[in-house]
C-alpha positions in Angstrom: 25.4 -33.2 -26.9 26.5 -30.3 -28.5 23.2 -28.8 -28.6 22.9 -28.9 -24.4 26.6 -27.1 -24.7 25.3 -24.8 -26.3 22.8 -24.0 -24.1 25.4 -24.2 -20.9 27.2 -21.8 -22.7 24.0 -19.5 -23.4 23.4 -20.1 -19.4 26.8 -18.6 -18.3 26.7 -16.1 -20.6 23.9 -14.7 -19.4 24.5 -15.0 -15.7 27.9 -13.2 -16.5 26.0 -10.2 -18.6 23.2 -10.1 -15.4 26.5 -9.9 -13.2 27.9 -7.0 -14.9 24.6 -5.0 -15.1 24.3 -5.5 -11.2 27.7 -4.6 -11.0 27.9 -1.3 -13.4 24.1 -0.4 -11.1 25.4 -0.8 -7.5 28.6 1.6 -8.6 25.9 4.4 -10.8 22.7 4.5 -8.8 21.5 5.2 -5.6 21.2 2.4 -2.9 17.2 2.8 -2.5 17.4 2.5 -6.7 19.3 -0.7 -7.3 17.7 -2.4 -4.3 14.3 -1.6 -5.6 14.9 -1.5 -9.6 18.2 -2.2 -11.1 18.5 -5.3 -8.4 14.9 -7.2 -9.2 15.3 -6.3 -13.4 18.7 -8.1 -13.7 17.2 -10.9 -11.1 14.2 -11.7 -13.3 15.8 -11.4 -16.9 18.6 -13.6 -15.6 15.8 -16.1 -14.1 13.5 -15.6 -17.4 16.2 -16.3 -20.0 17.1 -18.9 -18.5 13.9 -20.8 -17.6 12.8 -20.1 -21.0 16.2 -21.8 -22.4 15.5 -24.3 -20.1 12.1 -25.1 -21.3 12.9 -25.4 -25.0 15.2 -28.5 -23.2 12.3 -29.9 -21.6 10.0 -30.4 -24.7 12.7 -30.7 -27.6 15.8 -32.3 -26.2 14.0 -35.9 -25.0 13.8 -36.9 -28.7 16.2 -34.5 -30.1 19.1 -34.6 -28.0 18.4 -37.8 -26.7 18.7 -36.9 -22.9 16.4 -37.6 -20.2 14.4 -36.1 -17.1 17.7 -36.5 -14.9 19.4 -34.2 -17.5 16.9 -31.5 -16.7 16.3 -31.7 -13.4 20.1 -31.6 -12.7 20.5 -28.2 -15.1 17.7 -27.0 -12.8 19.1 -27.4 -9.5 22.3 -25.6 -10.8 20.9 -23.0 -12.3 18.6 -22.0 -9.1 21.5 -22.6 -6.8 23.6 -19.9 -8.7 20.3 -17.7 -9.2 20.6 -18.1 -5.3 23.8 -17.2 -5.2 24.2 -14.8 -7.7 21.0 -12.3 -7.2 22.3 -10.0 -4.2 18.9 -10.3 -2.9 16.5 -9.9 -5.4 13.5 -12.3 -5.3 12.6 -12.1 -9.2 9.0 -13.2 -8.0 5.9 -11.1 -7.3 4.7 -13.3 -4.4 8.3 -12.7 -2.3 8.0 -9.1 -2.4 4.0 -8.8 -1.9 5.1 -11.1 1.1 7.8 -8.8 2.4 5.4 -6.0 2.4 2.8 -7.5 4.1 5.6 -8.5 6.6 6.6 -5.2 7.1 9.7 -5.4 5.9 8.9 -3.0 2.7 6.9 -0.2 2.0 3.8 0.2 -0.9 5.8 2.6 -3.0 9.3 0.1 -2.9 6.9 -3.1 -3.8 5.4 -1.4 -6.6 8.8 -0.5 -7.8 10.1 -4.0 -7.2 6.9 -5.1 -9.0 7.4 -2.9 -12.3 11.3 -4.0 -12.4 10.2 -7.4 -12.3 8.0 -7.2 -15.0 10.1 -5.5 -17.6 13.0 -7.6 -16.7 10.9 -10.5 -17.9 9.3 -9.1 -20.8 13.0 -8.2 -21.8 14.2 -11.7 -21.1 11.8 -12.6 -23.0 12.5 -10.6 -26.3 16.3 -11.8 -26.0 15.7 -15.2 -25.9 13.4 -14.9 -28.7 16.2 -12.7 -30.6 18.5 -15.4 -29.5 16.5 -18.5 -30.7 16.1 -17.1 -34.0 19.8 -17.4 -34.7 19.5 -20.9 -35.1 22.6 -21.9 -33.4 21.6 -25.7 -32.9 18.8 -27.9 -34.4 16.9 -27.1 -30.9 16.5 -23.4 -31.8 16.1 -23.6 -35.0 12.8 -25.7 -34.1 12.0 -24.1 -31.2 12.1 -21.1 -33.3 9.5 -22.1 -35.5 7.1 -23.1 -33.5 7.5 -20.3 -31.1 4.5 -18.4 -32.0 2.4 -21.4 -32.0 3.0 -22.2 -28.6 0.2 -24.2 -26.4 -0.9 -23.5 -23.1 0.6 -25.0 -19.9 -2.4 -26.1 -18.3 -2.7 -29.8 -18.4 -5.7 -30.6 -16.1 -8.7 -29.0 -14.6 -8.9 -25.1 -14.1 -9.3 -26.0 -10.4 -6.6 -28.3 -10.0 -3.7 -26.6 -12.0 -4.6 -23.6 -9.2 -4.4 -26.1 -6.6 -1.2 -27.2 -8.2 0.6 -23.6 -8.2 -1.2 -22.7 -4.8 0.7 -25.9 -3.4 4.1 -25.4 -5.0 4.1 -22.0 -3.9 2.7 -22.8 -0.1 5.7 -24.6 0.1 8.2 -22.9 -1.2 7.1 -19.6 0.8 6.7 -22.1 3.9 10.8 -23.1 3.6 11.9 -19.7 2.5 10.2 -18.2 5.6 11.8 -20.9 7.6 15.0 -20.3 6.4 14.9 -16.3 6.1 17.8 -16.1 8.9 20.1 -19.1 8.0 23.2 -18.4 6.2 23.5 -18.5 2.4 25.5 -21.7 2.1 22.7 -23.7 3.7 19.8 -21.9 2.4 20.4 -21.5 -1.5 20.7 -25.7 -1.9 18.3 -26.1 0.3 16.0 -23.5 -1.7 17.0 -25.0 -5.5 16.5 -28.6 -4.3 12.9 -27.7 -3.0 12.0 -25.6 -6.7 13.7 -28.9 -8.2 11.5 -31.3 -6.4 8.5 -28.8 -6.8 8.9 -29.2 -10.8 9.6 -32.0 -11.2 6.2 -33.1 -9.2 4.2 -30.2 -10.7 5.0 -29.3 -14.5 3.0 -32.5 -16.5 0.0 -30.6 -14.5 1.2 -26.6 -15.1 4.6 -26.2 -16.1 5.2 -26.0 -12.2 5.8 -21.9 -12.4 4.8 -20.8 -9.4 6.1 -17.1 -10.0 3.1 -14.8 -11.6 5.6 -12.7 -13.8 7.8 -15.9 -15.1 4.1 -17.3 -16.0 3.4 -14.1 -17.7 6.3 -13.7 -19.5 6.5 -17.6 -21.2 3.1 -18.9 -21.3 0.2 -16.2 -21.0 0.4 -15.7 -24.8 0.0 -18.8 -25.7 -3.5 -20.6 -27.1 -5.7 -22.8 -25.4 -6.5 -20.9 -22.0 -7.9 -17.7 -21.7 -6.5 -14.8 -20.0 -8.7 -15.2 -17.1 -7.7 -19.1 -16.5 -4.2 -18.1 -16.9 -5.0 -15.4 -13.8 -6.6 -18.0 -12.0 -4.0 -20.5 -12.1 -0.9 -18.3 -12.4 -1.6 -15.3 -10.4 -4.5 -16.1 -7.8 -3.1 -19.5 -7.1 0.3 -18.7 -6.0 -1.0 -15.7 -4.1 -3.0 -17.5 -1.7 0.1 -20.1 -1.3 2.1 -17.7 -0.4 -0.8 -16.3 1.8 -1.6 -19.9 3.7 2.6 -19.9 4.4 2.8 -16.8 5.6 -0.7 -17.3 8.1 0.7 -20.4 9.3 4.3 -19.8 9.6 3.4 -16.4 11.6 0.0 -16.7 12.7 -1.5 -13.5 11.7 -0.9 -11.3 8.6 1.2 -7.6 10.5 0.0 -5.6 7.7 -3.2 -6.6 8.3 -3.5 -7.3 11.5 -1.4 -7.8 14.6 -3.6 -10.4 16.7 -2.5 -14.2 16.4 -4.9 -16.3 15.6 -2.7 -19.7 15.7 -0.5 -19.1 18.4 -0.5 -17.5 22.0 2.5 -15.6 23.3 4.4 -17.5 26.1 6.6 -17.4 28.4 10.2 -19.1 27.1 11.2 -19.8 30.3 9.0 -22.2 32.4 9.3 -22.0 35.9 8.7 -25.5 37.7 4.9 -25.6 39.7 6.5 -26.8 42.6 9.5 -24.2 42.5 6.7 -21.2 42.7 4.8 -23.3 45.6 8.1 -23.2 47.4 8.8 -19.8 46.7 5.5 -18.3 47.6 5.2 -20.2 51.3 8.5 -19.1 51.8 6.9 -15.8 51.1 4.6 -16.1 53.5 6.9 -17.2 56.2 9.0 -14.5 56.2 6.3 -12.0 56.6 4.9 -13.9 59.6 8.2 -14.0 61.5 8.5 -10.6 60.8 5.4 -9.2 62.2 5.7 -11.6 65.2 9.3 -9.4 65.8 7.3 -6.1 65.5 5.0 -7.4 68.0 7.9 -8.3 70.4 10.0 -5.0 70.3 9.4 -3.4 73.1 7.7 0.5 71.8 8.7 3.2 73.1 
């Protein structure tokens, strides 16, 4: 076991360090600047290092550490529940922000920003890690070290499946996130780690269940046995269109595309009883007759 403490340790340690930088940011920049950059780079290196860490688990510690699926899955839902937690609002996933933008809730020039951040914060996660690993602090990194560069691809099954795969894991997670957008943070960061715990654990002998285009990009697109455009396909495309399918049937239309619903009509959220508007319009009626029949009667002058 003292190679999973070791990682425990290499998990809080991080999270601390990703603290700090948010932090050290929110006191030095701008509001606009750590919302859009510092936020979504300290997000997705803390969520890169430690999926990659996580990862090397997966594939190393079943025979060398002797621990099983339960392990994992358990590191996994506490890891994303302080990632929940912990982020101040950074997604740390391409598809989140592209879906805030096309729900109006961000403009083209913040996503792109967001977008960049995201990127280098995992391309940097992914160079400490790697930095980290070659230490060779337990028997884990000191293999995972060595075949690092000789990694294989994630894709497990048919080109069209393993999109199917990520387009389902990420219609789903986009479909509970949207559904829980407005609930308050202690019911909606379990809720959110148990459903990208359940999503893995049914997804990765198919894709590595990812479904995040730059943590995809970061750990796997350099490996052999897929080409870049099936990793684009399966990584990039797939999610996308989950996140598009959630966000078409969660809302019923797309607002920065277009405002008409196609799914749903607009009504009333009151109901008013058939029989009460019956009753109110003959009583309608029956006023106005009695009071022409007085006009009539007043004698003119």
């Amino acid at each position: 076991m003292s190679g999973l403490n070791v990682s425990i340790g290499f998990f809080s340690l991080v999270v601390g360090m990703c603290q700090v930088l948010r932090r050290l940011s929110r006191w030095f920049l701008y509001p606009g600047a750590y919302d859009c950059l510092a936020r979504e780079l300290a997000g997705s290196l803390q969520l890169c290092t430690t999926c990659l860490e996580l990862r090397m688990l997966v594939e190393i510690g079943p025979w060398g550490g002797g621990f099983g699926p339960d392990v994992i899955l358990t590191l996994l839902f506490l890891l994303f529940a302080v990632h929940g937690a912990s982020f101040d609002g950074a997604s740390a996933n391409p598809t989140v922000s592209l879906q805030e933008f096309l729900l109006l809730e961000s403009n083209l020039a913040t996503t792109a920003a967001k977008l960049l951040a995201q990127g280098a914060g995992m391309g940097t996660g992914w160079a400490v890690t790697k930095l980290y690993w070659s230490w060779g602090l337990t028997d884990f990194h000191f293999i995972q070290n060595l075949i690092v560069s000789e990694c294989s691809s994630s894709i497990h099954t048919s080109l069209h499946h393993a999109a199917f795969v990520e387009g389902s894991c990420s219609f789903f997670f986009h479909l509970i996130l949207l559904k829980l957008q407005q609930s308050h943070p202690m019911y909606r960061v379990p809720v959110l780690a148990a459903t990208v715990t359940f999503l893995t654990y049914a997804a990765i002998p198919f894709t590595g269940a990812f479904f995040n285009p730059a943590l995809a990009t970061a750990i796997t697109f350099h490996c052999s046995g897929s080409s870049f455009w099936d990793y684009v396909q399966v990584y990039w495309l797939g999610p996308f269109a989950g996140m598009l399918t959630a966000l078409l049937l969660y809302q019923g239309n797309i607002p920065r595309l277009f405002q008409k619903n196609l799914l749903y009509s607009h009504k009333s959220k009151y109901k008013i009883p058939k029989a009460r508007v019956a009753v109110h319009v003959e009583g309608d009626k029956l006023w106005q007759k009695r009071k022409r029949e007085k006009n009539n009667t007043e004698p003119h002058a």
